[in-house]
N, C-alpha and C positions, 0 to 999 in steps of 0.2 A: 490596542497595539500589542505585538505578541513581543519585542523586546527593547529594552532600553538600553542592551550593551550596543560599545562600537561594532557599526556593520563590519563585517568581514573584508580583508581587503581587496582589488580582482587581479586577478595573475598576471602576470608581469609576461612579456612576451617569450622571453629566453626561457622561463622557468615553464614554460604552457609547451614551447616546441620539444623539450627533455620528456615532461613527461607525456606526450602523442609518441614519440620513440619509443618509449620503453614500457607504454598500457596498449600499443596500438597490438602488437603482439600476442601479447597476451588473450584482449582480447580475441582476437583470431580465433587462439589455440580454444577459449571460452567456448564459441559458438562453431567453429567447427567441427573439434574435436569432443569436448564435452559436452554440447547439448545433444550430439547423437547418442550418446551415453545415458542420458537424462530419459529421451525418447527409450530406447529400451529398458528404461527402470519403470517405463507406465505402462508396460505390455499387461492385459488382463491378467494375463497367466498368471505370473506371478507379482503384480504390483501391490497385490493385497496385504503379502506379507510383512509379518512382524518384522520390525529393527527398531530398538533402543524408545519404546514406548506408542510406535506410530506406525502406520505403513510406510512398503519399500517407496511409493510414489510421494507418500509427503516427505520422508527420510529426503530423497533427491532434489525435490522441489526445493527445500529448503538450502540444502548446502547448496547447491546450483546458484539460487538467488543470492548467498552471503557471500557467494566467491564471485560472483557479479558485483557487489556493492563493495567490494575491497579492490577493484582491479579500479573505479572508478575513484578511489582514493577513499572511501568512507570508513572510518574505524566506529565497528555498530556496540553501541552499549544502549543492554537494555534494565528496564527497571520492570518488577510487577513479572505477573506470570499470565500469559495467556488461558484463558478456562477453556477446559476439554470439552468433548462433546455439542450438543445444538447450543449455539450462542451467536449474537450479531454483536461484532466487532462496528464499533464507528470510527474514523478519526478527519482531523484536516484533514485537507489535499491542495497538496506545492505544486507536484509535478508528478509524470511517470513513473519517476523513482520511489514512491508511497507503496507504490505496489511489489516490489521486491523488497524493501523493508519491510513490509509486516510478512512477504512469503519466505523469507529470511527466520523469521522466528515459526511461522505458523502457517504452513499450505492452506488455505483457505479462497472459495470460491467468488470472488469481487464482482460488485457489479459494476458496469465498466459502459461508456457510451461506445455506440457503435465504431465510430470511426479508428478505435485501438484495433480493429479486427486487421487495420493495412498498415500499421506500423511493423516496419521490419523488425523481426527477432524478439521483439518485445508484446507484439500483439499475436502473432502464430503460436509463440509459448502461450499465452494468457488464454487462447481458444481450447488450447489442453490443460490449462490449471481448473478448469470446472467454471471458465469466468461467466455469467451470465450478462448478455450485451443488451443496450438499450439504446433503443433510437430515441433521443432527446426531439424534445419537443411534441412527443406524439402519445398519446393517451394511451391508445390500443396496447403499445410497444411497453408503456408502464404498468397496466394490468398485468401484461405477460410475466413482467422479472417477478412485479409482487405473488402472483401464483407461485411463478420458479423459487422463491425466496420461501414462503410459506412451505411448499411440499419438501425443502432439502430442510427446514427446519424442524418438522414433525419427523423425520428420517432420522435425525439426530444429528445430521451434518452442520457444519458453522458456514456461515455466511459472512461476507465485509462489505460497506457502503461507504462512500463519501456523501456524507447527511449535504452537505452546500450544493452539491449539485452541480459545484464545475471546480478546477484550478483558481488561484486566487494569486496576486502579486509576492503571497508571502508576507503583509504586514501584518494582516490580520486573519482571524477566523473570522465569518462568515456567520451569518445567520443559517442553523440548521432546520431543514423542510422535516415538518414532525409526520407526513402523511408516509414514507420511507419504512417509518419503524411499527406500520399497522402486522408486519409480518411478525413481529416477536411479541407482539399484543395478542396477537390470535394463537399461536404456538406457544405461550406463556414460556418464554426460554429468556435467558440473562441480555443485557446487551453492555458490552464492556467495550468503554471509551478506550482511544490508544492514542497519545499524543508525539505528533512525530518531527523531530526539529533538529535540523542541521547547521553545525558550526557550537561555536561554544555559547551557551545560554539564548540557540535562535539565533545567531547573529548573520547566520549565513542563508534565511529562508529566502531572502530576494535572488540570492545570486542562483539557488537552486532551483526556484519556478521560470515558470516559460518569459520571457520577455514581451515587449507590443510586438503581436504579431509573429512572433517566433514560432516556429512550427518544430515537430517532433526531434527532425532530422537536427535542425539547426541546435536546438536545445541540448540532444545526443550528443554530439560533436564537441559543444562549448563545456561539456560536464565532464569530460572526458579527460579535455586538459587542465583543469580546478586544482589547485592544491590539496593536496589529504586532511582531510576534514572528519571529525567527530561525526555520529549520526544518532541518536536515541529516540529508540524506539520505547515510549513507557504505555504498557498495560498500567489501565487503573482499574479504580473500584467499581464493579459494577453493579450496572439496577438490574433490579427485577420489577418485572410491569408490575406483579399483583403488590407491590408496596407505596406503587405512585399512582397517581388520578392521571390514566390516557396516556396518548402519546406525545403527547403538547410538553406534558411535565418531562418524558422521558429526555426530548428532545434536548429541550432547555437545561437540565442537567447534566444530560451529556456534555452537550457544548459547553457548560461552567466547567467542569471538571477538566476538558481537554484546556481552557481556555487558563485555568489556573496552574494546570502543568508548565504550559508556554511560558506565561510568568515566574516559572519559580526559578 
């Protein structure tokens, strides 16, 4: 179980219709206004350039993403420091929202099942964050990302997976698939766990993953009107393959480390 405090409570009807008034807006101004903005800060031309330690295109990607996660009510505090250069980020996965939390700290190219390619506004950004898509359940389709994964890693570029290999209810983590992290085995690059939990101590990972059956839209929608909620994003310690035996080991300690963060 990832927490033992009181679940988080669910929003009260009056308090859900105030705040659809007053984020619905905003949003708008989000996606109309500033992601064309966004869009012209990844022009080749000049996305490359320097700002404040990174390029112009992760510079945007990022603030883009954290001004998304606060208009949804999330106040982001992070622990731990993201590692620069070739590295495989892992962490759980609640929801959608995993993915602008960690682009919120660190532009980084996720690997992502197919189907985020037709989510509105959230999958047409992800097709320009460098996401690499993957058709679940097909062999062919998981060679591809693991080549795509391996060649951005020998490039020096960072890669992010969700080691579970799908959304979860939010109680717990998930058994992680160690065949995933063959690419940072072969590229001998770090892989840093990131534990991600929303509400005070996890208490709110149910209300933020998808429901039975709930689809993108309906999740969007329902997250939208939430109360403002805490969100921590913690970089931890990370491994390096040549100090553990395979990827079995890598695995397994990722997920204790993420698994201890949850707990603590």
């Amino acid at each position: 179980m990832i927490s033992t405090s009181t679940p988080a409570p669910a929003a009260s009807g009056a308090g859900r219709a105030f705040r659809y008034l007053l984020r619905t807006p905003l949003l708008l101004v989000h996606v109309f206004v500033m992601l064309p903005l966004l869009l012209l800060m990844m022009v080749p031309l000049w996305a490359g350039l320097p700002v404040a330690g990174r390029t112009l295109k992760q510079f945007s990607v990022e603030h883009w993403s954290a001004a998304l996660m606060r208009i949804f009510g999330f106040r982001l505090r992070r622990s731990g420091t993201p590692l620069k250069g070739a590295v495989m980020f892992v962490s759980n996965h609640v929801s959608w929202v995993d993915i602008e939390m960690v682009h919120s700290q660190r532009m980084v190219g996720f690997v992502a099942k197919q189907e985020i390619r037709s989510w509105p506004v959230v999958g047409w950004l992800a097709e320009r964050g460098e996401t690499i898509f993957h058709q679940r359940g097909s062999t062919e389709s998981l060679g591809g990302v693991m080549d795509a994964m391996l060649e951005r890693l020998q490039q020096g570029r960072p890669v992010a997976v969700f080691p579970e290999g799908r959304t979860r209810d939010g109680a717990e983590v998930g058994p992680f698939h160690a065949r995933i992290f063959q690419p940072a085995v072969e590229a001998v690059v770090p892989v840093q766990p990131v534990a991600l939990r929303y509400g005070d101590h996890g208490n709110a990972q149910s209300i933020v993953a998808f429901g039975p059956r709930e689809s993108f839209f309906t999740n969007f929608l329902r997250l939208l009107g939430e109360p403002a909620r805490v969100a921590d994003v913690c970089f931890l310690e990370p491994i390096y393959p040549d100090q553990v035996q395979g990827r079995r080991q890598i695995a397994d300690t990722a997920r204790a480390r993420i698994v201890a963060a949850m707990e603590a």
